[in-house]
C-alpha positions as a Markdown table, in Angstrom:
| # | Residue | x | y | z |
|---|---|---|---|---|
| 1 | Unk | 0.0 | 0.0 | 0.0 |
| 2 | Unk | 1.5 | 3.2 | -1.1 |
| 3 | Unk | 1.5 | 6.2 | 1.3 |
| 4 | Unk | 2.6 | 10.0 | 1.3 |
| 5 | Unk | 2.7 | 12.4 | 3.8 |
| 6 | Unk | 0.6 | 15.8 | 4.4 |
| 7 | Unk | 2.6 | 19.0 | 4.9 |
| 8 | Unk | 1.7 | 21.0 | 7.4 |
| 9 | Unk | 1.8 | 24.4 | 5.3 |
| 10 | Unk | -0.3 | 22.8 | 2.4 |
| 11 | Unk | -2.9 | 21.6 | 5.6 |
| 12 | Unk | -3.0 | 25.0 | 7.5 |
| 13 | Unk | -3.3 | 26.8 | 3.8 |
| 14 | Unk | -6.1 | 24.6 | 2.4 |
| 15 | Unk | -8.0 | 24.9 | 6.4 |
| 16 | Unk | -7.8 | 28.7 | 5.8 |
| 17 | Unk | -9.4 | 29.2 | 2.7 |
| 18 | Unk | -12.1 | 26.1 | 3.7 |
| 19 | Unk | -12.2 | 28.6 | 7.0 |
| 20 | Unk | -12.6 | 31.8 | 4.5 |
| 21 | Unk | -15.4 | 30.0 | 2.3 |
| 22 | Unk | -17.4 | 29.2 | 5.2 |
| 23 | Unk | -17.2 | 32.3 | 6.9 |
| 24 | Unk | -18.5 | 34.5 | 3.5 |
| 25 | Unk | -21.1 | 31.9 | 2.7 |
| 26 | Unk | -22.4 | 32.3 | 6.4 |
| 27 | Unk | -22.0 | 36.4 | 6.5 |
| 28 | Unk | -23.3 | 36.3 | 3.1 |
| 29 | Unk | -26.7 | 34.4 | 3.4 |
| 30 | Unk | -27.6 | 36.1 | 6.8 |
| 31 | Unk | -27.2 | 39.6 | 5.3 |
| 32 | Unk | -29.0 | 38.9 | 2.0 |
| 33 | Unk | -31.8 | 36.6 | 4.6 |
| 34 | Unk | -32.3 | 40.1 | 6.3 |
| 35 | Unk | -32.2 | 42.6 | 3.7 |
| 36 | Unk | -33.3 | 40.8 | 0.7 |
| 37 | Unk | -35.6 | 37.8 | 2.2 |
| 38 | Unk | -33.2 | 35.5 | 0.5 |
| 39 | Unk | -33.9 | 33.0 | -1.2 |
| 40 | Unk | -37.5 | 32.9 | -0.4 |
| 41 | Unk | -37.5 | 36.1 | -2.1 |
| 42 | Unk | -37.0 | 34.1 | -5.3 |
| 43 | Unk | -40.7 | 32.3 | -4.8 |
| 44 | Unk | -42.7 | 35.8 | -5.5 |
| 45 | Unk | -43.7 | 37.2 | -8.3 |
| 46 | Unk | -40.8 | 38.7 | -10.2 |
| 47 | Unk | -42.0 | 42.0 | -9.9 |
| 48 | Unk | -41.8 | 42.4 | -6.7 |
| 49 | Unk | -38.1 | 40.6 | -7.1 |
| 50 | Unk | -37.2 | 43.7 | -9.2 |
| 51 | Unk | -39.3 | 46.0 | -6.4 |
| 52 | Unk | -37.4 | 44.7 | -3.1 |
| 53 | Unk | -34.0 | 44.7 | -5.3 |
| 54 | Unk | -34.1 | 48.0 | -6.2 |
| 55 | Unk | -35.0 | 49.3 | -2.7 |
| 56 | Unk | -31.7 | 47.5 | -1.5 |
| 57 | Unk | -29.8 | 47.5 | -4.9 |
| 58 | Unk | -26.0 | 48.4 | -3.0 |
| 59 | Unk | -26.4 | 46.1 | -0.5 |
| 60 | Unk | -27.9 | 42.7 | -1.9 |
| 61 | Unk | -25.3 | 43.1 | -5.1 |
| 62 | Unk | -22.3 | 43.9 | -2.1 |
| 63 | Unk | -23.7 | 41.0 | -0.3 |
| 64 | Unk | -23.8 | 38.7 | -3.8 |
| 65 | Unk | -20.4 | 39.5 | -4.5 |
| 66 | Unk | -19.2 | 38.3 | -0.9 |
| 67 | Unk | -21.2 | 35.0 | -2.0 |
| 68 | Unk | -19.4 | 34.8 | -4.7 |
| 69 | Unk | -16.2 | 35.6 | -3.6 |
| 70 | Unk | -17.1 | 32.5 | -0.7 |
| 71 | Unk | -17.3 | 30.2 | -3.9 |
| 72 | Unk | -14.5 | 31.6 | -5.5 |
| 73 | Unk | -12.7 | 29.7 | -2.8 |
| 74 | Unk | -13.5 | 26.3 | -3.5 |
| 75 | Unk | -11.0 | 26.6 | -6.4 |
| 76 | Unk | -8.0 | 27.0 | -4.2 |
| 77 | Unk | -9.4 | 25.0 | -1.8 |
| 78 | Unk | -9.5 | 21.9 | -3.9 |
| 79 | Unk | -6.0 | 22.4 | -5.3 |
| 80 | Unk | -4.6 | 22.4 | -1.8 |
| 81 | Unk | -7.0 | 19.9 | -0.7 |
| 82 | Unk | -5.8 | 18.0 | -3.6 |
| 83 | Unk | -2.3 | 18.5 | -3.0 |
| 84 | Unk | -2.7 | 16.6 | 0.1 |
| 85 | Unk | -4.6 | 13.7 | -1.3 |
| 86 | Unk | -2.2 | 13.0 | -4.6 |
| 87 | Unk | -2.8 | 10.8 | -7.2 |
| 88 | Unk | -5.8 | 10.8 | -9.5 |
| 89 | Unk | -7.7 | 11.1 | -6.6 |
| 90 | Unk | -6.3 | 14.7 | -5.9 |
| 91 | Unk | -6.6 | 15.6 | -9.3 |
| 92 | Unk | -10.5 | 14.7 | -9.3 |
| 93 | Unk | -10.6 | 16.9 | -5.8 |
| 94 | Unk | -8.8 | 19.8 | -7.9 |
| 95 | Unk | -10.9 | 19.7 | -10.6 |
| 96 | Unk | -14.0 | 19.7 | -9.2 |
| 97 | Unk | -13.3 | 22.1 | -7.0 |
| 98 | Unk | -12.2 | 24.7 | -9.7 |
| 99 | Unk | -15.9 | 23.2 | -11.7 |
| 100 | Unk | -17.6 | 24.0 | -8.8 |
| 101 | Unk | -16.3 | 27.6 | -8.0 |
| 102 | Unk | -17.2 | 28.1 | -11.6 |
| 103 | Unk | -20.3 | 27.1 | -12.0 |
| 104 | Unk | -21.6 | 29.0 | -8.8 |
| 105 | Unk | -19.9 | 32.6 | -9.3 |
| 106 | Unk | -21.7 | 31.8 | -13.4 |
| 107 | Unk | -24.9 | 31.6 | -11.5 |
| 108 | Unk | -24.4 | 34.7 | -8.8 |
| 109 | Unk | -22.9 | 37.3 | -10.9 |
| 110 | Unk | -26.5 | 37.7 | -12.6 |
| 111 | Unk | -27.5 | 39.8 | -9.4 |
| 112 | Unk | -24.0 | 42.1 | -10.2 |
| 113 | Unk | -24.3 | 42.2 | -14.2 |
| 114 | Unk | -27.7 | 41.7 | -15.5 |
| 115 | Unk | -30.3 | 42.6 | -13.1 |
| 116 | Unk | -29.4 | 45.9 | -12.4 |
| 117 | Unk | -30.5 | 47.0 | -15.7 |
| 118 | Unk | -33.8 | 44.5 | -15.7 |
| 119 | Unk | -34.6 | 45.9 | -12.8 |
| 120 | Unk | -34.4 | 49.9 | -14.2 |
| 121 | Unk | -36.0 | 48.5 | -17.2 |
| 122 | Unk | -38.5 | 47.1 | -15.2 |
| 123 | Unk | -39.7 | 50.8 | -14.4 |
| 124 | Unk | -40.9 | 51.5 | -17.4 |
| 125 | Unk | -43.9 | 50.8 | -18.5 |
| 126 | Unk | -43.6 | 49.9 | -22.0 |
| 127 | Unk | -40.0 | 47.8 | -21.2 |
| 128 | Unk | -41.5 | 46.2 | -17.8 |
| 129 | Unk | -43.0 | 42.9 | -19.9 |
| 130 | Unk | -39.6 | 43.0 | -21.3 |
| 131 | Unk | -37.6 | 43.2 | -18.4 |
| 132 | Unk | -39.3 | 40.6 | -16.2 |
| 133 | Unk | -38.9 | 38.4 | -19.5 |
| 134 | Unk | -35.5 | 38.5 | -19.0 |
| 135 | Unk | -35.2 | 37.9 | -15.3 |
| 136 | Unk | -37.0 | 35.0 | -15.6 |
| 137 | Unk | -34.9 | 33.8 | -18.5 |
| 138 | Unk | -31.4 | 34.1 | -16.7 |
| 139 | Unk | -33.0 | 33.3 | -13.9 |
| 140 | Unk | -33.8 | 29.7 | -15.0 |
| 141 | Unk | -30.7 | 29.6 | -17.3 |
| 142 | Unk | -28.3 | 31.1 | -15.3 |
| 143 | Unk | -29.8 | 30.4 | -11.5 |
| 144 | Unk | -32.0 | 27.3 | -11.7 |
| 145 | Unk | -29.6 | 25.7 | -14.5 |
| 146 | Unk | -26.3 | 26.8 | -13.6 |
| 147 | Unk | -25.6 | 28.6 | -10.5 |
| 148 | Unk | -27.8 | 25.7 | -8.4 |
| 149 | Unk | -28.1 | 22.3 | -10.5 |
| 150 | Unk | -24.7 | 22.3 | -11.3 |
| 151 | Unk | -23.6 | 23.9 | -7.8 |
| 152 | Unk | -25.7 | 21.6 | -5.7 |
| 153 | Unk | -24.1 | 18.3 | -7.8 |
| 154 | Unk | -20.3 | 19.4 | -7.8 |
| 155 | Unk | -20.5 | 20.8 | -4.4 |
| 156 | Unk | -22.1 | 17.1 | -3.0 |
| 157 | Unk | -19.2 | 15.5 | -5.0 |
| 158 | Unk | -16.1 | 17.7 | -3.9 |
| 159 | Unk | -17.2 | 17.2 | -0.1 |
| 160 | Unk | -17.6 | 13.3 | -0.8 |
| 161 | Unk | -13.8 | 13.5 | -2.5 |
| 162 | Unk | -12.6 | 15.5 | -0.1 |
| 163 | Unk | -14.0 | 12.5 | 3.0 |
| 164 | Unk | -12.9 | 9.9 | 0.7 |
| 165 | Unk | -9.5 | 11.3 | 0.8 |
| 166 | Unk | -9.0 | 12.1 | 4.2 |
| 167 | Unk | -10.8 | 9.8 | 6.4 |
| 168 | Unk | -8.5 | 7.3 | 7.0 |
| 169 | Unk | -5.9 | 9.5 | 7.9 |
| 170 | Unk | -7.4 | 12.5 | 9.6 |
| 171 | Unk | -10.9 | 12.8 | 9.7 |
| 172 | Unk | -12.3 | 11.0 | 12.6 |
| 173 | Unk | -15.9 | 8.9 | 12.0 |
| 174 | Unk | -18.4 | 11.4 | 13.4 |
| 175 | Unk | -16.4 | 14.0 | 10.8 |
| 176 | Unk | -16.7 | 11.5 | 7.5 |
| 177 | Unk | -20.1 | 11.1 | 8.2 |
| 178 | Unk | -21.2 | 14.4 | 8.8 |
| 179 | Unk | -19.7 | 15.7 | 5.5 |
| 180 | Unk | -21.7 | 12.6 | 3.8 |
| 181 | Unk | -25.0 | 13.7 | 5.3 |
| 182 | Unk | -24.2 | 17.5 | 4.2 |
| 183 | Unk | -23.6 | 16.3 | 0.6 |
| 184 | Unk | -26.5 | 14.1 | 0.3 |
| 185 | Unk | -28.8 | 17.0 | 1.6 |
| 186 | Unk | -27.1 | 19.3 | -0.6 |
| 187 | Unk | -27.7 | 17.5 | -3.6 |
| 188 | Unk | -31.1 | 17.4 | -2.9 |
| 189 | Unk | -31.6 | 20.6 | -3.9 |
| 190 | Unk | -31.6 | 19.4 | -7.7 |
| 191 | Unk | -34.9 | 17.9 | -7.1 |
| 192 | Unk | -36.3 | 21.8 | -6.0 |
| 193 | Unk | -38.3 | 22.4 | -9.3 |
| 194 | Unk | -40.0 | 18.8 | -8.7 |
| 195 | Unk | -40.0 | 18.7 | -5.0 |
| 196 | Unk | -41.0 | 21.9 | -3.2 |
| 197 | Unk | -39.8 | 19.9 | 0.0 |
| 198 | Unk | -36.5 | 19.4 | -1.3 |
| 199 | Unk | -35.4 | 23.5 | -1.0 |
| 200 | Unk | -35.7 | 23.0 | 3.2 |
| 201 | Unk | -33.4 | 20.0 | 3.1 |
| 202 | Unk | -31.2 | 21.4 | 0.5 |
| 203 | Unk | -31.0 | 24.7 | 3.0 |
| 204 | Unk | -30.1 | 22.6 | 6.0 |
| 205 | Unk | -27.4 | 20.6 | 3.8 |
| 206 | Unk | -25.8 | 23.7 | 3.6 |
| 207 | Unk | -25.7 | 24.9 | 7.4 |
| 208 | Unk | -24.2 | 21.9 | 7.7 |
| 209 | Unk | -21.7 | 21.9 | 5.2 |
| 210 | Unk | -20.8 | 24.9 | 6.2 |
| 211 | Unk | -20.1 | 24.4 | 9.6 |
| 212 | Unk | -18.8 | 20.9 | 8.4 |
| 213 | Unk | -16.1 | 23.1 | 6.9 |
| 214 | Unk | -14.9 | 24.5 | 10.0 |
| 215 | Unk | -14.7 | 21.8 | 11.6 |
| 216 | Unk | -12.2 | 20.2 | 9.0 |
| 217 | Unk | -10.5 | 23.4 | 8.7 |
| 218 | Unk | -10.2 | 23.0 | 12.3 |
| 219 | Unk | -8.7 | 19.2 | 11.9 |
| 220 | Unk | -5.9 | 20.3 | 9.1 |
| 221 | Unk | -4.6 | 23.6 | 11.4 |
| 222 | Unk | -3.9 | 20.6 | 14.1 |
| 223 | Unk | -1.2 | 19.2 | 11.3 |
| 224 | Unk | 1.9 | 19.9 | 13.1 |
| 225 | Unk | 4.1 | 17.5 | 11.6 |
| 226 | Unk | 4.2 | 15.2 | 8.2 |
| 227 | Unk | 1.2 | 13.1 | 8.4 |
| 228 | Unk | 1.4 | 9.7 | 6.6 |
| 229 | Unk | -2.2 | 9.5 | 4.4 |
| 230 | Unk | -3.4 | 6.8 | 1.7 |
| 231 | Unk | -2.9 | 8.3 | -1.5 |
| 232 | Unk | -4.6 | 7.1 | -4.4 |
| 233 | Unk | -2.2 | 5.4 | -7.3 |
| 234 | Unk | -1.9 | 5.9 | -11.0 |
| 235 | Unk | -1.0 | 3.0 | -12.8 |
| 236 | Unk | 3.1 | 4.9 | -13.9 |
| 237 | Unk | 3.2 | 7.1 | -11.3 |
| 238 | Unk | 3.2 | 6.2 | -7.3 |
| 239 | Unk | 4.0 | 8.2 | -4.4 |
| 240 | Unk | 7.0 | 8.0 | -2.3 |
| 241 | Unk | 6.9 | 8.5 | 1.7 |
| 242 | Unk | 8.1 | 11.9 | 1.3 |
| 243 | Unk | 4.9 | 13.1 | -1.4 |
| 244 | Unk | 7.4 | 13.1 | -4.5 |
| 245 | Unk | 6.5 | 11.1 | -7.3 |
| 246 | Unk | 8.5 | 7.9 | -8.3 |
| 247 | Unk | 8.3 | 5.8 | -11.5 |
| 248 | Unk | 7.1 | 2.7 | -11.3 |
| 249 | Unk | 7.1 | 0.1 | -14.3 |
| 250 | Unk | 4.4 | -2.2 | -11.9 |
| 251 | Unk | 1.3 | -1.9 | -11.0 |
| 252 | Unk | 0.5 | -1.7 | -7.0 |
């Protein structure tokens, strides 16, 4: 079985931006719960969506560009996660991290690029048809599509990388688990349009995942020394004890 061993500096920098994530997700859905009835605000008529928006137009876009800074930060966060896991398994951790970031700051820059001007538009009269039109468009195209669909499934599937990875080595039981209950509730939230139930459960994955986060961040800032962890294998390439690469004409 090969191992490799987890750097202290890699752990403490990956905890910090899982610590970072959590925090601006948390700040970030409070202040846009209180000032912009968010996301139940998203079940009313779009008219009164453009109405309540425009009444708090600085703050709910200041408080959407702290959300999307929060998923920004599951790109770097899955690199360094990744760094510490190796192997194709890593690289899976990596990418759908970055996939993830992606996909969510597609489906929250809407509030910062387009609905400004739907919701002027929305003023007028003879543009207001228009104008809600398009809200509705992007917001199934860009929000219910993008932003949340794919959000909901690669968020699920980074956290269930990320316990695969480190549960055997640092992650105790009541940790892995908790992370798999997260992303199971999380991904729930894809059955919203079909399942009115499902937005409640798809809420509380969240809370949890994000004080799941912590609580990992707090695990890796307890790395003190090089911590041996299972690293998954390509068939050329296999980790040494020290986390440099070695070739390998045999399979493990």
């Amino acid at each position: 079985m090969h191992h490799r061993t987890i750097d202290p500096k890699t752990a403490h920098v990956a905890g910090t931006t899982l610590v970072l994530a959590s925090t601006l997700a948390i700040a970030g859905f409070t202040a846009l719960g209180s000032v912009f009835s968010y996301p139940q605000i998203l079940q009313e008529p779009t008219a009164d969506i453009l109405t309540l928006f425009r009444l708090h137009q600085a703050a709910v876009m200041s408080w959407f560009g702290v959300l999307m800074i929060g998923a920004a930060l599951m790109a770097p966060a899955g690199i360094w996660i990744g760094r510490m896991a190796g192997g194709t398994l890593g690289r899976g951790i990596a990418a759908v991290g970055i996939a993830a970031a992606v996909v969510q700051i597609a489906g929250l820059q809407r509030w910062l690029t387009l609905v400004p001007a739907i919701s002027s538009d929305a003023m007028d009269p003879t543009r207001q048809f228009g104008a809600e039109h398009r809200f509705e468009l992007w917001h199934t195209v860009l929000g219910t599509g993008v932003g949340e669909t794919g959000g909901y499934t690669l968020t699920a599937l980074f956290t269930v990388l990320v316990v695969h990875a480190l549960r055997r080595s640092l992650l105790p039981s009541w940790l892995a688990i908790t992370g798999l209950v997260a992303a199971a509730l999380i991904a729930t939230g894809v059955a919203v349009p079909l399942i009115h139930g499902a937005s409640l459960t798809n809420f509380a994955g969240y809370i949890l995942w994000c004080a799941w986060l912590l609580a990992v961040a707090a695990t890796l800032f307890r790395v003190r020394t090089a911590t041996p962890v299972q690293a998954a294998t390509d068939p050329e390439i296999g980790p040494t004890t020290t986390g440099r690469t070695r070739t390998s004409g045999a399979r493990p």
